[in-house]
C-alpha positions, -999 to 999 in steps of 0.1 A, spaced: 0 0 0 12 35 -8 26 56 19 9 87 26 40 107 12 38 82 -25 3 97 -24 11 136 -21 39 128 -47 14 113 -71 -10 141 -62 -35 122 -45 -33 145 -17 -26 181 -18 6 196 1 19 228 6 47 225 -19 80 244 -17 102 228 -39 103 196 -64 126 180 -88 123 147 -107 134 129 -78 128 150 -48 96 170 -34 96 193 -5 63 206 13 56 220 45 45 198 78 10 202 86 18 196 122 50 221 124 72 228 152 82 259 142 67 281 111 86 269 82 93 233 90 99 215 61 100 174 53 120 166 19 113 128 5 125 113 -24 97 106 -47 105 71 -49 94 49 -17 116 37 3 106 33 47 143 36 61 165 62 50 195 43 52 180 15 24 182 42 -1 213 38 -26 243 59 -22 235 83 -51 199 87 -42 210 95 -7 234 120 -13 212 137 -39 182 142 -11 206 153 11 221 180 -17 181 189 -21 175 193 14 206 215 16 190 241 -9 155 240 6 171 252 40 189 282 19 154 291 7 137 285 39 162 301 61 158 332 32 124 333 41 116 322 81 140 345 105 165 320 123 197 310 134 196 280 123 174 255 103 179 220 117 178 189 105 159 154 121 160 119 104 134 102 128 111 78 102 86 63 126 57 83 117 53 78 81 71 43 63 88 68 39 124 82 41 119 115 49 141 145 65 124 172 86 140 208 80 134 229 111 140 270 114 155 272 150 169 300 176 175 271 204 176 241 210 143 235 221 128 246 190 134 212 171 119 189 202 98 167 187 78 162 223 64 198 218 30 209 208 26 211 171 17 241 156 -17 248 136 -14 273 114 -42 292 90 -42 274 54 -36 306 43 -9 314 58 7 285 48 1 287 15 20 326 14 47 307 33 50 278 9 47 304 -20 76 327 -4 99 300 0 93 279 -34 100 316 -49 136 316 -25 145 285 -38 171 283 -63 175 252 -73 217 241 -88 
């Protein structure tokens, strides 16, 4: 069965999209820690990160790497961290987090909800930040 992430790739479900190549899409969590947060999947399906080929591998991590530029262009922030946890959803995926301390990228805190519409400005501001090499 498809993992929910195989079903925003093939546009099943909608996302807040922020950047997407042939092999990678990046969208916004609808449960964020912070505004900005970010999960990056390869478009193929694989559950554990560490089952993806080498090449693959480094090439999501080379995406993830230019969605933080654009994020970190666009969400004010020391930092934008990165979390490999995989449990949630049986599809590699890397979570991008804008941070000013520590705390900011602890997974026990209380998700954020924010307005659709101001998500969608966000995703828009931050697809337009991305520049892609």
């Amino acid at each position: 069965m498809a993992s929910l992430f195989s079903k925003i790739v093939k546009g099943e479900i909608p996302c807040y999209k922020v950047a997407e190549t042939n092999d990678y899409l990046a969208f916004l969590d609808i449960f964020p820690l912070k505004q900005g947060h970010t999960l990056v999947i390869p478009k193929k399906e694989t559950d554990y990160i560490f089952d993806i080929d080498d090449q693959q591998l480094a090439g999501l991590h080379v995406f993830s790497k230019q969605v933080a530029h654009a994020i970190k262009k666009v969400v004010p922030c020391k930092r934008i961290g990165v979390a490999v946890i995989g449990l949630e959803v049986p599809h590699a995926h890397i979570h991008l987090v804008p941070m000013n301390e520590m705390n900011d990228i602890n997974f026990d805190r209380p998700k954020l909800k924010l307005p659709a519409h101001e998500m969608q400005q966000l995703a828009q501001a931050i697809q337009e930040a991305f520049k892609p090499s």
